[in-house]
N, C-alpha and C positions, 0 to 999 in steps of 0.2 A: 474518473478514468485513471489508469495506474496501468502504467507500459511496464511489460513482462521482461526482468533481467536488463534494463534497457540498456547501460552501458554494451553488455557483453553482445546484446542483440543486435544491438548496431554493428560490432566487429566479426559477428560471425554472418550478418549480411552482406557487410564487404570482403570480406575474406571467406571464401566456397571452402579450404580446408579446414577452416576451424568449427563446421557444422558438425551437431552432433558431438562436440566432443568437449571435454570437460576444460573449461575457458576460465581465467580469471583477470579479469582486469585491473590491476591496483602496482603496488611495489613489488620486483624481484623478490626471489625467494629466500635470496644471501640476502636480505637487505634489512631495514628495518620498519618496513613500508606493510600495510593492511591493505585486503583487499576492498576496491572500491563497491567493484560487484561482479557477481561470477557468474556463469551458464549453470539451467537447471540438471545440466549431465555434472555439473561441480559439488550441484547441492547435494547430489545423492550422495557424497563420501561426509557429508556432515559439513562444507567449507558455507560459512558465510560470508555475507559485509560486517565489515571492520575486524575482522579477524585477521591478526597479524600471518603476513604472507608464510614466513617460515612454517609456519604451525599448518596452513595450507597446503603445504608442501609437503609436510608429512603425511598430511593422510590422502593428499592423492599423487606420488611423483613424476605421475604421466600427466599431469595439466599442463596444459600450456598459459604461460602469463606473458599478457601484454601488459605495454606503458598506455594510459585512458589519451585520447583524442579529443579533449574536450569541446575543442571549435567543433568538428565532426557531429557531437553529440547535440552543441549547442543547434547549430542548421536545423537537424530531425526536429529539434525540440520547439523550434520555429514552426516547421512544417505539421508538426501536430496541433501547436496552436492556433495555426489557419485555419485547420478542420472545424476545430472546437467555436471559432467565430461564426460559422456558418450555419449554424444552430443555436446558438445564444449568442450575447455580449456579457452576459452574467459567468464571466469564469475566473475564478482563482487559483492561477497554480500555484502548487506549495513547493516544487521541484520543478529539474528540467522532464522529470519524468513522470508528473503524476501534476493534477488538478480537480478541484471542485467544480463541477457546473450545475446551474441553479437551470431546471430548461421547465421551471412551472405553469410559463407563460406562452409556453412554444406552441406552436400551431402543427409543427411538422407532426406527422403520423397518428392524427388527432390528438396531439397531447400526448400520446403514451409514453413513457419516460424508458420504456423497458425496448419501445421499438427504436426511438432517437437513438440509445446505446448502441443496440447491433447497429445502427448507421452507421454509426462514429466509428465502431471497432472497423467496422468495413472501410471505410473512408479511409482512416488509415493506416490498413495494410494496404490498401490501392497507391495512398502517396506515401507511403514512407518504406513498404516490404516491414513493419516492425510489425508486433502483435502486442495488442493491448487487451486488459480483464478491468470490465464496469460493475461495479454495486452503484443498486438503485434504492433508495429508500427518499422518506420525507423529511431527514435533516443530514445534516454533514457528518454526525459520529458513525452512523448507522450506514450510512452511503459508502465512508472510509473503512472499516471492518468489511463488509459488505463485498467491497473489489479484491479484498485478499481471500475469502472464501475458497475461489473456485479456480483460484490461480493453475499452471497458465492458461491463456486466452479463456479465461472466466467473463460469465456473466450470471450475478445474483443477485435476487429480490427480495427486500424484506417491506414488506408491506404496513400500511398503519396497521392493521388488526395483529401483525404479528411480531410487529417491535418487540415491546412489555417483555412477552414469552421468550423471548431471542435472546434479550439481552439476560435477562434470570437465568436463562443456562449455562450462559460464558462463563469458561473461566476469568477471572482478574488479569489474568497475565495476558490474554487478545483484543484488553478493550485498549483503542488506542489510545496513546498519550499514558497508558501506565507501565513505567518503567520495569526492569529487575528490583531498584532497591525499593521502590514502592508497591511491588508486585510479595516482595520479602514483607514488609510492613504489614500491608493487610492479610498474608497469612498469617503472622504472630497474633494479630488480633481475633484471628478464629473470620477471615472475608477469603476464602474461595471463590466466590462466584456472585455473578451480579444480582439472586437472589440474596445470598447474605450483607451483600453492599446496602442491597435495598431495607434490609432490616435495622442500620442503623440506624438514628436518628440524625438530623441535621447538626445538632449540637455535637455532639460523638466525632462527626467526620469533623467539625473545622477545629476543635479543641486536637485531633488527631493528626490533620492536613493544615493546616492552616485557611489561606484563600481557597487552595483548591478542593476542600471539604465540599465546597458547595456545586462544583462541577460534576464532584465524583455524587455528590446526593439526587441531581436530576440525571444524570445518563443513565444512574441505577434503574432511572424509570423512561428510559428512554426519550428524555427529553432531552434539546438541544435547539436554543434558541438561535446560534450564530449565523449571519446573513454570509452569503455569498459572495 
C-alpha cells in the first residue's frame, strides 16, 4: 500500500483552498530547500521530490509552497497503520507513507489479496479522507512496482502466471531499488529491459554489481524471496 502524494494530500485535506491546485510541500522557493512532495496538479508542470524548490518555481510560479507538518503527517501515518493491523499483523512499513503487508494467511474475503486491497483503500479514505494505490502480487518487488502502476488511487495485479512476462517488458529504469546511476550502467552495457537483464548470466552481474548482481539476477526472473 503506497498513499498517493501523502505529504501534500494531507495539506490539501486540511486546507479546502489548496484543492486542486498545484501544492508543494518542502523549502521556499528563495531558499535552498527541495521539495519533499508535491500535488499531482504540481506533477503535471514536470515538479518532483527532491527537486530543489527554486527550479520548482520555475516551471510552475503559481504553486503554492508550504512548510511539511510532520507531527500532522506522523498521526495520519498512525492512523493508517491501525487499518493495516486489522487485516494482518504481517506489515512493514518502509515509510510514513507506504508499507508491505504480507495478508497470505488472511481469512478476510476468502483469501483474495485483490478484495483485502479495495478494503484497505476504503478503510482508509473512511479514517483518514487520504487516498491510497495497492499492488498485489506474490512477493514484495512485484507488489512494490505493482502500487506505482496505476497511481493515483490505483489498484494492480500481477499474478504468478504473469510476473516472468511483467518484468521482461520493464524498463531497467521502474524496477525498484535501480537507481539513475545504475539505470546509466546497465544501459552502457546494452540492459534496457528486464528481458536483457535476464539474459545475463549470474557471473556478468556480480563481476558487474558486486553483491547486488545477484538480486538484480533473480528479480530478472521475478523472483524475490524477502519475508515480510
Amino acid at each position: 500500500i503506497d498513499m498517493d502524494a501523502f505529504f501534500a494530500a494531507v495539506e490539501q485535506r486540511d486546507n479546502p483552498q489548496y484543492k486542486n491546485k498545484p501544492l508543494i510541500v518542502g523549502g521556499k522557493p528563495d531558499s535552498r530547500g527541495v521539495v519533499a512532495t508535491c500535488s499531482y496538479e504540481a506533477r503535471q508542470y514536470g515538479i518532483h521530490s527532491a527537486m530543489p524548490s527554486s527550479q520548482a518555481y520555475r516551471l510552475c510560479p503559481q504553486a503554492i509552497f508550504v512548510k511539511p507538518r510532520f507531527e500532522v503527517y506522523k498521526e495520519a501515518s498512525n492512523q493508517i497503520r491501525q487499518v493495516f493491523s486489522r487485516y494482518t499483523e504481517l506489515f512493514e512499513p518502509l515509510s510514513l507513507d507506504e508499507a508491505y503487508l504480507d495478508v497470505s494467511d488472511s481469512s478476510y474475503r476468502n483469501g483474495s489479496a485483490t478484495l483485502i486491497a479495495k478494503d484497505i483503500k476504503r478503510s482508509i479514505l473512511q479514517k483518514t479522507d487520504l487516498v491510497a494505490s495497492a499492488g498485489v502480487s506474490y512477493n514484495k518487488f512485484l507488489a512494490k512496482i505493482a502500487s506505482d502502476m496505476d497511481k493515483p488511487n490505483g489498484l494492480y495485479l500481477i499474478t504468478p502466471e504473469q510476473g516472468a512476462k511483467f518484468v521482461a517488458e520493464l524498463a531497467v529504469g521502474k524496477f525498484h531499488g535501480i537507481g539513475k546511476a545504475t539505470e546509466k550502467k546497465m544501459h552502457d552495457l546494452g540492459i534496457l529491459t528486464g528481458a536483457d537483464l535476464k539474459n545475463k548470466s549470474l557471473v556478468f552481474l556480480l563481476q558487474a554489481f558486486g553483491k547486488a548482481g545477484q538480486h538484480y539476477y533473480n528479480i530478472s526472473r521475478a523472483i524475490d524471496h524477502r519475508p515480510v
